[in-house]
PQR file with spaces between the fields and no chain letter, atoms N, CA, C, O and H, PARSE charges and radii, in Angstrom:
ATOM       1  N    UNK     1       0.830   -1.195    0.000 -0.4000 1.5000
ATOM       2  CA   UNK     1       0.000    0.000    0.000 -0.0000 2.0000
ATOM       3  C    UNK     1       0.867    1.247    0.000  0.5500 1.7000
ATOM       4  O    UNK     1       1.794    1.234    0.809 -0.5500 1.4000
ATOM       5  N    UNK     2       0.720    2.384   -0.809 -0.4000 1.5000
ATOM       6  CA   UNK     2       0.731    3.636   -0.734 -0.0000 2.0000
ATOM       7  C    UNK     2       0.619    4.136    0.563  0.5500 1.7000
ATOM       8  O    UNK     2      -0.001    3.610    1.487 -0.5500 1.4000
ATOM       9  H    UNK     2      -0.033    2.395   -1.467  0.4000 1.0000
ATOM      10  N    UNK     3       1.257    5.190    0.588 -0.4000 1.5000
ATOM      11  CA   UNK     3       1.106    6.226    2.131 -0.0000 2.0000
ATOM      12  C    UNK     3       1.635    7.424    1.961  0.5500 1.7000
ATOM      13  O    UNK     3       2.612    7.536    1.220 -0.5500 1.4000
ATOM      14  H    UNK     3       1.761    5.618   -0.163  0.4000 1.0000
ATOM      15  N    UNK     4       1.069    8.587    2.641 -0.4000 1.5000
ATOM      16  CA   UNK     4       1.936    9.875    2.447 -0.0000 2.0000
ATOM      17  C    UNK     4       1.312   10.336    3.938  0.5500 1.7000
ATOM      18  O    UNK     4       0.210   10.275    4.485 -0.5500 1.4000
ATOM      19  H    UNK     4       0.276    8.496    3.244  0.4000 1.0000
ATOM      20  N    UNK     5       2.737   10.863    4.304 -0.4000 1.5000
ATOM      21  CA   UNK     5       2.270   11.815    6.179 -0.0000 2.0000
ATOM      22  C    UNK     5       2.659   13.307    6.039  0.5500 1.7000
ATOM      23  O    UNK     5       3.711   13.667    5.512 -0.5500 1.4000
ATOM      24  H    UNK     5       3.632   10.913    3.860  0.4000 1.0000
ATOM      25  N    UNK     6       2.113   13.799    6.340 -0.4000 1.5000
ATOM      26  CA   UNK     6       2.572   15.231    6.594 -0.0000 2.0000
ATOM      27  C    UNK     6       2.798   15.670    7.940  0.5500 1.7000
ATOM      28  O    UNK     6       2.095   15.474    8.931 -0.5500 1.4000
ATOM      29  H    UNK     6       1.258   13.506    6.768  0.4000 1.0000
ATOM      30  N    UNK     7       4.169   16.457    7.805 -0.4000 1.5000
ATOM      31  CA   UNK     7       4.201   16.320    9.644 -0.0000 2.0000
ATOM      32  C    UNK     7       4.315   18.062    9.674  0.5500 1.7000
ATOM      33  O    UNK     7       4.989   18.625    8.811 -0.5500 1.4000
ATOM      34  H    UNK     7       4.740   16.616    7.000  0.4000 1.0000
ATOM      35  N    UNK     8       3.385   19.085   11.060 -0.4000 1.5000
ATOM      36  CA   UNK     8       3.635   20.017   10.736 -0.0000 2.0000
ATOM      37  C    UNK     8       4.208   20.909   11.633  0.5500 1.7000
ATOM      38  O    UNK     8       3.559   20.742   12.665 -0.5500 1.4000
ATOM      39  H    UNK     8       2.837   18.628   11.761  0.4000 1.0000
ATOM      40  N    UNK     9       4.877   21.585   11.794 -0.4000 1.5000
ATOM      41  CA   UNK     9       5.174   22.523   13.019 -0.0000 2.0000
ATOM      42  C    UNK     9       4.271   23.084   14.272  0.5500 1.7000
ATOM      43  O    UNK     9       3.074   23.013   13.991 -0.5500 1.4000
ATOM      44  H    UNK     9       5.405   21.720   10.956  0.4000 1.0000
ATOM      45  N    UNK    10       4.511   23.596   15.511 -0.4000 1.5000
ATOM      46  CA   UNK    10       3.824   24.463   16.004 -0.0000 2.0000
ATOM      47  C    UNK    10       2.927   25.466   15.909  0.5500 1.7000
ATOM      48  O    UNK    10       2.044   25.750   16.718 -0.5500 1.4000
ATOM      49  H    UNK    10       5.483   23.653   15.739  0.4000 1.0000
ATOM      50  N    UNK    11       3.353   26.321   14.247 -0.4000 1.5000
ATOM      51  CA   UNK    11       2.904   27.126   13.955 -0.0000 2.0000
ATOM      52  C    UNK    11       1.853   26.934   12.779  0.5500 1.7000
ATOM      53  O    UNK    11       1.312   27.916   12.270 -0.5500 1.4000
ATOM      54  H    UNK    11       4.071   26.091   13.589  0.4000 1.0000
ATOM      55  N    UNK    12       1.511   25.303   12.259 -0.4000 1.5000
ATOM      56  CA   UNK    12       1.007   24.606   11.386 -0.0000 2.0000
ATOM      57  C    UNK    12       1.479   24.708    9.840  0.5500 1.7000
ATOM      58  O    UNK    12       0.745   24.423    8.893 -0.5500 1.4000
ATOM      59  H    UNK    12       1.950   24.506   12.673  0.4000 1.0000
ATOM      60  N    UNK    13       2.930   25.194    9.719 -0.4000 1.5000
ATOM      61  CA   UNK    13       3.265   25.701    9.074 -0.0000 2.0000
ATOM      62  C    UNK    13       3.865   23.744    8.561  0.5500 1.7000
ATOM      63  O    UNK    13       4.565   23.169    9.394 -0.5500 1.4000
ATOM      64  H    UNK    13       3.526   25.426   10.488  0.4000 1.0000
ATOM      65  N    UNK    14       3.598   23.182    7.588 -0.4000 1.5000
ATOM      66  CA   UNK    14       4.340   22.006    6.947 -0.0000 2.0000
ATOM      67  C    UNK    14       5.424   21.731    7.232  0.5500 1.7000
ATOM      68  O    UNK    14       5.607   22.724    7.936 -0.5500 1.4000
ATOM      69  H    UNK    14       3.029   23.649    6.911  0.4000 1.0000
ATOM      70  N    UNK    15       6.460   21.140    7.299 -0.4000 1.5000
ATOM      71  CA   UNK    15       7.674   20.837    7.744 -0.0000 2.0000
ATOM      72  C    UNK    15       8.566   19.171    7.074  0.5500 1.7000
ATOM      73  O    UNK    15       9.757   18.897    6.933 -0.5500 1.4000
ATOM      74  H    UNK    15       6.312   20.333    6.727  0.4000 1.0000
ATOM      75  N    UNK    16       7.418   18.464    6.836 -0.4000 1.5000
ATOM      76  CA   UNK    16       7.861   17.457    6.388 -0.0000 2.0000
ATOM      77  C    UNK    16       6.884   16.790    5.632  0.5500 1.7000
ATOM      78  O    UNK    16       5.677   16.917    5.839 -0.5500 1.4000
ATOM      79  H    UNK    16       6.450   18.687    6.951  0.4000 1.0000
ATOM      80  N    UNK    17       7.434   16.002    4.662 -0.4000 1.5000
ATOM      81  CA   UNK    17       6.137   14.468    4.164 -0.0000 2.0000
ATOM      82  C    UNK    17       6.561   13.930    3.913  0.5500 1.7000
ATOM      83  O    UNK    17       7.397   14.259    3.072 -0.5500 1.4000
ATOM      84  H    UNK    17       8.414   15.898    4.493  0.4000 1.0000
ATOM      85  N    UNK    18       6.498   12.482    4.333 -0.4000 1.5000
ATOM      86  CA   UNK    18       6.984   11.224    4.172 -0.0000 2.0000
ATOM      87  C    UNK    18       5.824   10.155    3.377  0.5500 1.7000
ATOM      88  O    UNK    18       4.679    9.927    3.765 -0.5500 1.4000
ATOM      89  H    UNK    18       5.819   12.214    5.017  0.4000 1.0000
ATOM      90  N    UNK    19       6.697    9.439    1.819 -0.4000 1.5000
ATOM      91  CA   UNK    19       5.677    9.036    1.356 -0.0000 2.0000
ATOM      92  C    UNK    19       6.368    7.313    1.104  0.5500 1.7000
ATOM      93  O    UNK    19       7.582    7.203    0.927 -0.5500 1.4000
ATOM      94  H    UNK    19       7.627    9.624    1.504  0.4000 1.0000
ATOM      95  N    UNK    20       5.767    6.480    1.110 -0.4000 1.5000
ATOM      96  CA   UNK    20       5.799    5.216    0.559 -0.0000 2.0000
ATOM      97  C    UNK    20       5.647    4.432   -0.685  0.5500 1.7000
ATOM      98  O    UNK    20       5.509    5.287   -1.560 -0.5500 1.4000
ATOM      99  H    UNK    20       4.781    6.570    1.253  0.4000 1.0000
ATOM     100  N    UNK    21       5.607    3.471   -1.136 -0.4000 1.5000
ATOM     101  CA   UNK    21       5.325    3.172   -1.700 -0.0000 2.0000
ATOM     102  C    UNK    21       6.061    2.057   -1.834  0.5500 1.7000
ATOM     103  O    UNK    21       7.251    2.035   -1.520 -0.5500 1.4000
ATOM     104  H    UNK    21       5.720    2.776   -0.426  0.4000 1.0000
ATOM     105  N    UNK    22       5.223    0.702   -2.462 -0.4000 1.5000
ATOM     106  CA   UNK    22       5.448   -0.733   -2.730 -0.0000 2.0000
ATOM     107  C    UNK    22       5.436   -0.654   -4.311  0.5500 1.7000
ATOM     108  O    UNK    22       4.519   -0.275   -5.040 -0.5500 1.4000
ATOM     109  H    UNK    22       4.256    0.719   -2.717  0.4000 1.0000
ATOM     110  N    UNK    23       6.788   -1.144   -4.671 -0.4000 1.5000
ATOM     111  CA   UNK    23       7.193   -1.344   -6.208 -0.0000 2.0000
ATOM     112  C    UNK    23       8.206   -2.887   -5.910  0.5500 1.7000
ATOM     113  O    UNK    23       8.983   -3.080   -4.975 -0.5500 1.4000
ATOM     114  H    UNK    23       7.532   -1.452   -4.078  0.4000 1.0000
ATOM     115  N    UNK    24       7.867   -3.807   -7.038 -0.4000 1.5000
ATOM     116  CA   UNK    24       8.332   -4.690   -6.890 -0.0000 2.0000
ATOM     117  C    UNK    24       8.831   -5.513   -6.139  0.5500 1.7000
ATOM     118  O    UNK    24       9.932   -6.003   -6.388 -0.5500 1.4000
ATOM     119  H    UNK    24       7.236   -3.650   -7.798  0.4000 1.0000
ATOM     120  N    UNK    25       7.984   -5.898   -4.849 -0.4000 1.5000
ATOM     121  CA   UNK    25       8.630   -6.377   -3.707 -0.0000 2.0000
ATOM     122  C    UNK    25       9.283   -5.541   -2.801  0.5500 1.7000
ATOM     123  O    UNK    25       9.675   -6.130   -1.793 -0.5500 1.4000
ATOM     124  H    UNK    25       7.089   -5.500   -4.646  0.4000 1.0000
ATOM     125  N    UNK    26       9.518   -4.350   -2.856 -0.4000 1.5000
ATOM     126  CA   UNK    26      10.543   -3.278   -2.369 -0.0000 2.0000
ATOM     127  C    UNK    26       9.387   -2.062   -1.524  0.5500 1.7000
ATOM     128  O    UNK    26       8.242   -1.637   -1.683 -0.5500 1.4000
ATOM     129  H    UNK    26       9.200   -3.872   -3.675  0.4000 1.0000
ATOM     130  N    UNK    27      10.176   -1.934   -0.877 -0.4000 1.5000
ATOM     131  CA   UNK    27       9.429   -0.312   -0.477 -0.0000 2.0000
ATOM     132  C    UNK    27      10.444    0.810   -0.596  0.5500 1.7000
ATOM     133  O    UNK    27      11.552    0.852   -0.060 -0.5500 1.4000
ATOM     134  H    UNK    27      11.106   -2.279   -0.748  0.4000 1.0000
ATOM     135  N    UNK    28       9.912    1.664   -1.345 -0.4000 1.5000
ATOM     136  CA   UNK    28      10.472    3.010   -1.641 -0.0000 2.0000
ATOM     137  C    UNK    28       9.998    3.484   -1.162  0.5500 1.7000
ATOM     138  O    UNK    28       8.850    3.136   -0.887 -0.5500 1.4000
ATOM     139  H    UNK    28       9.012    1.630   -1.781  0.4000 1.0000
ATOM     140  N    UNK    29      10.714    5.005   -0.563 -0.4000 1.5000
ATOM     141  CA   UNK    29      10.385    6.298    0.696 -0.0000 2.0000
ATOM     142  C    UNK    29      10.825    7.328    0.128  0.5500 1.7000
ATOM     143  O    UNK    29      12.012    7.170   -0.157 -0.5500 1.4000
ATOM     144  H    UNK    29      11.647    5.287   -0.787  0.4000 1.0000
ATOM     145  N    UNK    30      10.312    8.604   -0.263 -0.4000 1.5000
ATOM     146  CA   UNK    30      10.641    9.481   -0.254 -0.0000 2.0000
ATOM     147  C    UNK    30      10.441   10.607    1.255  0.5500 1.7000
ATOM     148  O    UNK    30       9.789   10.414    2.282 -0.5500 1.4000
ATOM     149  H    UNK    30       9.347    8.732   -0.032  0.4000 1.0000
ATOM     150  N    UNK    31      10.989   11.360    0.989 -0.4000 1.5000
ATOM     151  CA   UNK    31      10.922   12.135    2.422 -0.0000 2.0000
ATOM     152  C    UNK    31      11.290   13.743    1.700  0.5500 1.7000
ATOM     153  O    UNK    31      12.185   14.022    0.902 -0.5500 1.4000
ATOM     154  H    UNK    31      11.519   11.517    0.155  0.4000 1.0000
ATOM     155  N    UNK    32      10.370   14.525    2.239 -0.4000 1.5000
ATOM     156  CA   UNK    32      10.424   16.088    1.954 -0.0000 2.0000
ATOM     157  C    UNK    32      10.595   17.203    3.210  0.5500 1.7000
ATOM     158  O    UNK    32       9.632   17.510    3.912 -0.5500 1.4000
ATOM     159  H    UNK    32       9.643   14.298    2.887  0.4000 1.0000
ATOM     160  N    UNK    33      12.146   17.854    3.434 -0.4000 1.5000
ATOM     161  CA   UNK    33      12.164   18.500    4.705 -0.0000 2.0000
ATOM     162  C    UNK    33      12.104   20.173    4.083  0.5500 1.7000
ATOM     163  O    UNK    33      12.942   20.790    3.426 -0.5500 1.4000
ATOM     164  H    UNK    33      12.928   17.605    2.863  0.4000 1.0000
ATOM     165  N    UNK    34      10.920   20.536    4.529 -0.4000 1.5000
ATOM     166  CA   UNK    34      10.444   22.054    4.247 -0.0000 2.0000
ATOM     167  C    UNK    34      11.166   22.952    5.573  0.5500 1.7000
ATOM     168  O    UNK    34      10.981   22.924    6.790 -0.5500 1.4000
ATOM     169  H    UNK    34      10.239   20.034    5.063  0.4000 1.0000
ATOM     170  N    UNK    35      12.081   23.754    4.669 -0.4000 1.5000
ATOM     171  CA   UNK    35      12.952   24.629    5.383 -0.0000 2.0000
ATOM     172  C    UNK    35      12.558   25.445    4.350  0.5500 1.7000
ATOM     173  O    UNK    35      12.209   25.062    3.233 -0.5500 1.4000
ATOM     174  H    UNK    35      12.232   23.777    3.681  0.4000 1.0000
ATOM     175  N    UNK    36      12.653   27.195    4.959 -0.4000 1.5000
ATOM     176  CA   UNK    36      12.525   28.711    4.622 -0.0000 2.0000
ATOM     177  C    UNK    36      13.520   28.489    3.236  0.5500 1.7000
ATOM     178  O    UNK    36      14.551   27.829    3.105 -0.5500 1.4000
ATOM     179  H    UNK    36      12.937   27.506    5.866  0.4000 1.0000
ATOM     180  N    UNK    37      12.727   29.358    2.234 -0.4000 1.5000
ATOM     181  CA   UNK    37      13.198   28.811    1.072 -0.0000 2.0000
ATOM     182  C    UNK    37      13.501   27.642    0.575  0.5500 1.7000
ATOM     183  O    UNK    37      13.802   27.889   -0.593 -0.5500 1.4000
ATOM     184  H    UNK    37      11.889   29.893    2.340  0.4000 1.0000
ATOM     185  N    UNK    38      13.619   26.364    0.775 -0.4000 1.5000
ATOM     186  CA   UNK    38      14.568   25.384    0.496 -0.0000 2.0000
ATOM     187  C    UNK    38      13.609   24.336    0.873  0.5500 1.7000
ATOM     188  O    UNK    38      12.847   24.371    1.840 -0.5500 1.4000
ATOM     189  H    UNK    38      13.375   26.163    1.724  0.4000 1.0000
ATOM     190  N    UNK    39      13.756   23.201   -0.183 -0.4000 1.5000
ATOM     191  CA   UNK    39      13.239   21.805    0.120 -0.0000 2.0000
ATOM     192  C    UNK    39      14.092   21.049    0.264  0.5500 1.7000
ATOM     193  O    UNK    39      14.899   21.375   -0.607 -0.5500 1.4000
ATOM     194  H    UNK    39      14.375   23.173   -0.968  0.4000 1.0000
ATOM     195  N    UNK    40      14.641   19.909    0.988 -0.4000 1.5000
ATOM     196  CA   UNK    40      15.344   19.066    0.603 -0.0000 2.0000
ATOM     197  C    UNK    40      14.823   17.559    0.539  0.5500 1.7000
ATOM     198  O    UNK    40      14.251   17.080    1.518 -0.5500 1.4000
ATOM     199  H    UNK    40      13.985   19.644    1.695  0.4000 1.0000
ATOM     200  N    UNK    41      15.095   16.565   -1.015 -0.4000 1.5000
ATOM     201  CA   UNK    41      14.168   15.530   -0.761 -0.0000 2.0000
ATOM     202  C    UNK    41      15.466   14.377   -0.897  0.5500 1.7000
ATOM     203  O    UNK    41      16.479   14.266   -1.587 -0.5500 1.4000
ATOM     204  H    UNK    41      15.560   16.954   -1.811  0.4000 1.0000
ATOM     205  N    UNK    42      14.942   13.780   -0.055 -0.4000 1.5000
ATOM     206  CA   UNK    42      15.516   12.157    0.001 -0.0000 2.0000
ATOM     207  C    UNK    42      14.813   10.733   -1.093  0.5500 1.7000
ATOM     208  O    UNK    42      13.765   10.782   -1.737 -0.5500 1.4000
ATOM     209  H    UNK    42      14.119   13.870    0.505  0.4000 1.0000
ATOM     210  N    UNK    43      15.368   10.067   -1.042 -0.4000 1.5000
ATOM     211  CA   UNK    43      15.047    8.943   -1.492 -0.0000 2.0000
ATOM     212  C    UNK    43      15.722    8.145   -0.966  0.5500 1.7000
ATOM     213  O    UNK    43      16.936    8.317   -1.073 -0.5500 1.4000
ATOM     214  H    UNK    43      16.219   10.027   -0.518  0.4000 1.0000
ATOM     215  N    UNK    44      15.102    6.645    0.014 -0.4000 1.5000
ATOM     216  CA   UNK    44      15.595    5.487   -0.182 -0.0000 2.0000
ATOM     217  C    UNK    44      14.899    4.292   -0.329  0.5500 1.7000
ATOM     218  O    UNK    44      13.670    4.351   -0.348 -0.5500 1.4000
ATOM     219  H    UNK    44      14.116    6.505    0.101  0.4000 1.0000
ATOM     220  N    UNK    45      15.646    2.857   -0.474 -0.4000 1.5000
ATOM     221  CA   UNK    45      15.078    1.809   -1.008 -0.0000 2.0000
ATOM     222  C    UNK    45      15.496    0.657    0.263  0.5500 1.7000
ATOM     223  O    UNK    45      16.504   -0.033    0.418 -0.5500 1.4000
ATOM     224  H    UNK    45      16.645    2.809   -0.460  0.4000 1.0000
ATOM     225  N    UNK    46      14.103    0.814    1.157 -0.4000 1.5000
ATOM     226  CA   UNK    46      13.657    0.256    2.332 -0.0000 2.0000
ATOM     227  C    UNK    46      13.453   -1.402    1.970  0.5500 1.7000
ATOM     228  O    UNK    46      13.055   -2.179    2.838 -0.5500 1.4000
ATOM     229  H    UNK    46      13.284    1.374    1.031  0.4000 1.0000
């Protein structure tokens, strides 16, 4: 199964999302860290 979380600050301001996903036996994760100006995204193979 699919999944996506959003995680958000104090101020409800977004901060993160973490998403899943099942491809070929595998689970892939992406991950999104919301910083002032700047996204930074990950990928790994869980």
């Amino acid at each position: 199964n699919d999944d996506e979380r959003y995680v958000y600050d104090g101020q409800g301001q977004r901060c993160r999302l973490i998403s899943t996903a099942q491809a070929s036996g595998r689970t892939l994760i992406n991950e999104v860290r919301y910083l002032p100006g700047l996204e930074i995204r990950t990928t790994a193979d869980g």
